[in-house]
N, C-alpha and C positions, 0 to 999 in steps of 0.2 A: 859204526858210530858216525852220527853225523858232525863234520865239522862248523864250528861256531865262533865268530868274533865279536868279543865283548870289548867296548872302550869305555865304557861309563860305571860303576858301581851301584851297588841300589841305596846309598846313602845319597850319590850325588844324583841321581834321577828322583828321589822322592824332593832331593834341596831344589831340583830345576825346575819340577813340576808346583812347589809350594810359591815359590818368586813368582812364576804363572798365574797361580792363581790371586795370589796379592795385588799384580799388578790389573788384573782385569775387573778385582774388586776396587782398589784406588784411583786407579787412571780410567780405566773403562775401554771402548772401543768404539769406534766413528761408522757408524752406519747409515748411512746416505736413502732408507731406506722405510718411509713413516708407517708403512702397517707392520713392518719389523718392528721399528720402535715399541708401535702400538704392543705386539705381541708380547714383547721383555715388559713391557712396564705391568703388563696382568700377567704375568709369573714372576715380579718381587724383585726386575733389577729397577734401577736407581737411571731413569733415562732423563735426561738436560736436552728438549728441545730445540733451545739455542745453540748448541754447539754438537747437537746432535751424536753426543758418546752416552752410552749405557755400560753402566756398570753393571757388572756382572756379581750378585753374590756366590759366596761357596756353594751355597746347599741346591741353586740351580745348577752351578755344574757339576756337582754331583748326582742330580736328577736325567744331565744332560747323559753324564757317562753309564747310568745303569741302564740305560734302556737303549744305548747304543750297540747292535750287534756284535759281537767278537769275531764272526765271518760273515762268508757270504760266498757263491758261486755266478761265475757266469755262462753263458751258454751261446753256441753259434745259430745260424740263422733257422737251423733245422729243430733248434729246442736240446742238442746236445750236449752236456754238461763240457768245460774245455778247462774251466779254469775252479781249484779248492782252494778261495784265497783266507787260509786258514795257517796256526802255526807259525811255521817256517817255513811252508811250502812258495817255492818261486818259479814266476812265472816273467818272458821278458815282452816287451811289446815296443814295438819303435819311437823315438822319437816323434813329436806333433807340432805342429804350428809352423813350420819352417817357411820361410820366403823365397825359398831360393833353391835350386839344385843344383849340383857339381855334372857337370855336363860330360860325358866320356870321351867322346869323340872333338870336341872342344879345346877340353879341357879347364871351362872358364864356368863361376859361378852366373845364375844365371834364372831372372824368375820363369818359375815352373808352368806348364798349361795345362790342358787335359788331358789329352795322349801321354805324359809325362805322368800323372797322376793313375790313368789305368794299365799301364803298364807298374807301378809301384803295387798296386791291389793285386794284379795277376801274380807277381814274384814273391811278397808275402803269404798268400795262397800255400807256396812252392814250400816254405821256410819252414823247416821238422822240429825250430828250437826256437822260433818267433810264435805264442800262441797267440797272441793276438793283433789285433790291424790297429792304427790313429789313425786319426785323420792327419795325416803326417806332413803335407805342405800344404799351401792356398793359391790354387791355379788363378793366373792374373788373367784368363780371356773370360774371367766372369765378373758381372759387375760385385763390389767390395760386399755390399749388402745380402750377398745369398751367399756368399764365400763359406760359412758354416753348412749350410743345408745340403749346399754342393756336393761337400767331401764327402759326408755320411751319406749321399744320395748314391755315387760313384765306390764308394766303399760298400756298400750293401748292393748293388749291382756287379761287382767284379772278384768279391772276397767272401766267402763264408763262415771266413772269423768273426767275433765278437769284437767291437769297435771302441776303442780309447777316445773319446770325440769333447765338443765344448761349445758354449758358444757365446759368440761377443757379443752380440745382440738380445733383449727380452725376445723379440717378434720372430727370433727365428728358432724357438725353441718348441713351438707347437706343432710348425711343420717337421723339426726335427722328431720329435715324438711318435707325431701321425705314423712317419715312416717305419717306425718300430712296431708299430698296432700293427700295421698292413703285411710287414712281416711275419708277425707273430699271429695275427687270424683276430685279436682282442687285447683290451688292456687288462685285464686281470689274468690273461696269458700272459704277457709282458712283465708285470709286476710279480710272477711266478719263475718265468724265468729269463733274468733280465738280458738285454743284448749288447747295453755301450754301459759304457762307466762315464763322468761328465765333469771333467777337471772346470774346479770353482775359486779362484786365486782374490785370497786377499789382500788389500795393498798394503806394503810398509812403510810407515808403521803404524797398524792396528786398525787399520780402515776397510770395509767392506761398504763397493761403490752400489750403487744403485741396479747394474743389471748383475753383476756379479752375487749378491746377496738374493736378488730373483730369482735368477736363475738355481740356486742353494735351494729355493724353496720350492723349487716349481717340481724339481727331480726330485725332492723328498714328497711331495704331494702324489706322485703316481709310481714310485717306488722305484726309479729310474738312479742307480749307485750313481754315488760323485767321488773323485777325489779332491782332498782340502790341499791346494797346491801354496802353501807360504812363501815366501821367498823374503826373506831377511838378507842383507847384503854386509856382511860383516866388514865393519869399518866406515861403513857408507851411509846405509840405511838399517843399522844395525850395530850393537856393538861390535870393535872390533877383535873380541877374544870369543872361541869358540862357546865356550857354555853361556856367555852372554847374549851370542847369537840364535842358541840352544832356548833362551828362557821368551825372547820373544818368538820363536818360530814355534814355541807349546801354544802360548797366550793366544796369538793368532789362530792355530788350528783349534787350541779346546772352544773359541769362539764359535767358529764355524760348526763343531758338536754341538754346541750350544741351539744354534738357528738350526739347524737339521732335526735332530729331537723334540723342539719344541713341538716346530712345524708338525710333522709327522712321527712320532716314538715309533724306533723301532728300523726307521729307514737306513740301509744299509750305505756304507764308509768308506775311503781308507784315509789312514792319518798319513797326507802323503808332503808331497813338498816340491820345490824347487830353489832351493837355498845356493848364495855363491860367495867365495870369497872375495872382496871387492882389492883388483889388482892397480893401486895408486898411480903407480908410474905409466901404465897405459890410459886406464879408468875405463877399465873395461872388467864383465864378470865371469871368470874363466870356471868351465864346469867341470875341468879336466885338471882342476887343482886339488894337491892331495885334501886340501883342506875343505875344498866343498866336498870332496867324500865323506872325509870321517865325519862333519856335522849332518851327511844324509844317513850313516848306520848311528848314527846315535840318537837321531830323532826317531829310528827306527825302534831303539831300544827302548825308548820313552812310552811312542805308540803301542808296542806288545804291553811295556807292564801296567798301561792304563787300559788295555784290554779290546784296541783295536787291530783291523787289520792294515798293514803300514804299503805305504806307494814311495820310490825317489824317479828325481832325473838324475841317472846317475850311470856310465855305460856310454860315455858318450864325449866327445874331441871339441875343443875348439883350432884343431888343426883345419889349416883352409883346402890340405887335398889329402888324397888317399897314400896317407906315408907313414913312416915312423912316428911321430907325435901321433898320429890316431890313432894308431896301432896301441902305443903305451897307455895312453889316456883312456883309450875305454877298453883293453883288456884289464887293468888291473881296477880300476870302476867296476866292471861287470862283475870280480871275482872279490873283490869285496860286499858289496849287495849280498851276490849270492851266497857269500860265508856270513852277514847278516841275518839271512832269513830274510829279506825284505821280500814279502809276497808279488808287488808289480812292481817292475824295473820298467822307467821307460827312457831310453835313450838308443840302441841301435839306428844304426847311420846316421847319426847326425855329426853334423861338423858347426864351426863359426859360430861358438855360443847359442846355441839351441836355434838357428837362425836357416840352415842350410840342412837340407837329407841328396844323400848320396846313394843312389841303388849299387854300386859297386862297395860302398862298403856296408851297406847292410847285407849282400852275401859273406863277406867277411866277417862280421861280425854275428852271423848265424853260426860259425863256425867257434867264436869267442862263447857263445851263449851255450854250446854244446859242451866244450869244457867246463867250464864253470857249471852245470847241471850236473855231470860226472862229478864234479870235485864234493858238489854239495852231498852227492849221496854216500860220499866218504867209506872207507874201507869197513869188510864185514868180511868173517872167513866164508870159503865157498869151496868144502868138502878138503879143506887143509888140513884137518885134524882126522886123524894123526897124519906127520908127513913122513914118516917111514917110507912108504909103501912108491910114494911117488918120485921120490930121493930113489930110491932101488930103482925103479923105471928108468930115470933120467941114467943114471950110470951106468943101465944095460945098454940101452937106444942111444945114449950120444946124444939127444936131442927128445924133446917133448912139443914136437908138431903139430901130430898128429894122436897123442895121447889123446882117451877119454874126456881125463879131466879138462883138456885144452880145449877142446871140443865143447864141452857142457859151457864152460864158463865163458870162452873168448867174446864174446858179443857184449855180454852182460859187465864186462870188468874195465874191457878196450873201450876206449872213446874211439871211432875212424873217423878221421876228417876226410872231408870233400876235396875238391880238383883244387879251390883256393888256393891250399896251404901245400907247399912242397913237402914231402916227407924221401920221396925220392933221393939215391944219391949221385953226385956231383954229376959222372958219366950219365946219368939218363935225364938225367935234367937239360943236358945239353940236346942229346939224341931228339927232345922233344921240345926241340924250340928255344931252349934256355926263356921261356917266357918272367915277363915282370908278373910281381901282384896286382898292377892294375889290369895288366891284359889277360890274367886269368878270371879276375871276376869280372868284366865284362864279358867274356864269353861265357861264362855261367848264369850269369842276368839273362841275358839273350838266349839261351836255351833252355830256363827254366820260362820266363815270358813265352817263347814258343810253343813248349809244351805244355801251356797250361789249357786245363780245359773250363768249358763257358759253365758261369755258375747255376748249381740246381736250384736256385732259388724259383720255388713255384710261378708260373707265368701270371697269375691272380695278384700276385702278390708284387712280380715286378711292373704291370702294367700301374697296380696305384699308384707307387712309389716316381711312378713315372710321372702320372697326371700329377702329382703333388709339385714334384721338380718343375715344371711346366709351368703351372699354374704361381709356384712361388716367383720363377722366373718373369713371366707378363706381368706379373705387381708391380713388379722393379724394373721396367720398360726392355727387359728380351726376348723378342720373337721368338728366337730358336737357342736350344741351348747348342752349345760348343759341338763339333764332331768326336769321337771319341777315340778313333782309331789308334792302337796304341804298334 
């Protein structure tokens, strides 16, 4: 049986999702973005030039929701299937956009560069419970304006996962594509089977900017998945009680089903988010509050019963090093998601409000992602019936070590964690160092980085991706790009 957390009922998810819909029929939504306008106003909503909000009727989001996919798959660089973001099925992928990295050897946060960034791609490579790569920080030795094409450039060069990516810019969204063509051999390859997924955030409250709303259509036009990342600030930017913050983070996201379906029917989803509680006393938005949890599984609960597939940040610290608070904060984040069903989790390694990734604790938190995968697949018998027979074993033998049945099942039932996490006792723990958890996962960083090997990404296909990086870069006045050496 798999296990399942529910916190909403289906009276108060059809009451959250109707206020939704009311409110995008009365109030409408600010879209900064005139052949959008143009498109709502020739399918029936009610657009105000002047103030540039269209309202939404029912019957086009209704139009919007039936032709919206209920899943969808993604695929790594080779065309092979990684991720069934279907169901309950979950899958986690890091943390993205960060500014900053926690430095090991330092110890001091600290912006990132590009050696820093291809050593991240090599170690998620490595990661057996991470399936897929972000574009996880923004390397500062390149100029601001290629910042997006970069990562996806350096992540499809070093990792042959499938890529969590975005992008701030309209102009860099074509080169970011290109790369995916040249990957993939064609675009009706690509649009078959797709390679990034393309976080598209609306502002609160109720606004989609001008490249953010672009960029919504541009991946729906070549069938390039997006997720619709909201972010309601409860208190702030937002009301301050959860299902309040619940009714505008639907409104917002059925919006963005909205522009996507128009655009393209049929283009594939996730109903995702980035929602936070807003903390007064500091005024700062902590992700690693219980409360921005339970509002990321319950907008989850929303997205399943309007029949999409659902994304959070969620799994993830705004502790500022690798300690206890990050420990707490995004183990029990992770293992709520994954008792959600939330299909993409993205937050591994991140720290300082989505701000900072950490390679030392995304080995650790490979480790958090592997429990929570066991937990999800929840107990099932496995040749216990009858338990006679193995009761009599154990009281002959003393012990079931080396039994049959211990044998068949131990891989399948055990979760083993890695060198991370001590399981050792006290005496050997000592005999071996007595190491901390930071200096075990940096040694694991460092030997998984090692041992990684250079990606099979066809030579064909890296030389484009190369002239395109190249070529984006001399636009934007850089001779050379960065050295790589990780």
């Amino acid at each position: 049986m798999r296990p399942l957390l529910r916190l909403l009922s289906d009276d108060l998810i059809e009451r959250i999702v109707s206020e939704a819909r009311d409110i995008l029929s009365a109030l409408g939504v600010e879209i900064h973005n005139p052949a959008l306008l143009d498109l709502l106003a020739a399918h029936g909503a009610n657009v105000d030039r002047a103030t540039l909000r269209a309202r939404l009727p029912g019957d086009l989001i209704d139009r919007a929701l039936k032709t919206a996919p209920a899943s969808f798959a993604l695929y790594d660089v080779f065309g092979e299937r990684t991720h069934d973001l279907s169901g309950d099925n979950v899958h986690f992928t890091p943390g993205s956009a960060a500014i900053n990295v926690l430095d090991h050897e330092s110890g001091q946060i600290r912006r990132p560069h590009t050696a820093d960034y291809v050593r991240y791609a090599k170690l998620v490579g490595r990661l057996d419970h991470i399936a897929a790569q972000s574009t996880a920080f923004i390397p500062a030795d390149v100029p601001e304006a290629i910042s997006d094409s970069y990562r996806l450039f350096l992540s499809l060069l070093y990792c042959e996962k499938p890529v969590v990516t975005g992008a701030f810019t309209i102009q860099s969204f074509e080169v970011m594509r290109n790369m995916q063509v040249a990957v993939r051999g064609s675009a009706a390859a690509l649009r078959a089977k797709p390679l990034t997924v393309f976080s598209c955030c609306p502002t609160a409250p109720l606004k989609w900017s001008d490249v953010t709303s672009q960029n919504l259509v541009d991946c729906a036009r070549h069938g390039i998945p997006v997720e619709y990342i909201s972010m309601p600030l409860s208190g702030f930017m937002a009301p301050v009680t959860l299902v309040g913050t619940l009714v505008q983070h639907t409104a917002e996201t059925l919006s963005g089903v909205v522009l996507t379906q128009l655009t393209s029917p049929g283009a594939p989803a996730l109903y995702g988010g980035s929602p936070a509680a807003f903390d007064v006393r500091y005024e700062t938005t902590p992700m690693g509050a219980i409360e921005t949890q339970m509002v990321d599984c319950a907008y989850s609960e929303i997205g399943k019963r309007l029949g999409l597939p659902t994304q959070a940040y969620i799994g993830l610290s705004d502790a500022k090093l690798l300690d206890a608070q990050a420990g707490l904060e995004t183990g029990m984040g992770a293992c709520l998601a994954a008792l959600a069903g939330i299909n993409s989790i993205s937050g591994p390694g991140m720290l300082d409000f989505e701000s900072c990734q950490s390679l030392e604790k995304l080995v650790l938190d490979n480790e958090i992602c592997g429990m929570c995968l066991r937990l999800a697949r929840g107990l099932e018998p496995r040749d216990d019936f009858p338990a006679r027979p193995i009761f009599e074993e154990l009281l002959r033998e003393k012990h079931l070590l080396i039994a049959d049945h211990t044998r068949r099942h131990l891989r399948a039932e055990h979760y083993f964690t890695g060198p991370v996490i001590v399981r050792a006792n006290l005496s050997r723990w000592r005999e071996e160092g007595a190491s901390t958890l930071g200096e075990r996962a940096h040694r694991e960083v460092e030997r998984l980085v090692a041992g990684a090997t250079p990606s099979r990404l066809p030579e064909g296909a890296r030389r484009e991706i190369e002239r395109l990086m190249a070529a984006e870069a001399r636009r934007h006045g850089l001779a050379d790009l960065p050295g790589r050496e990780a």
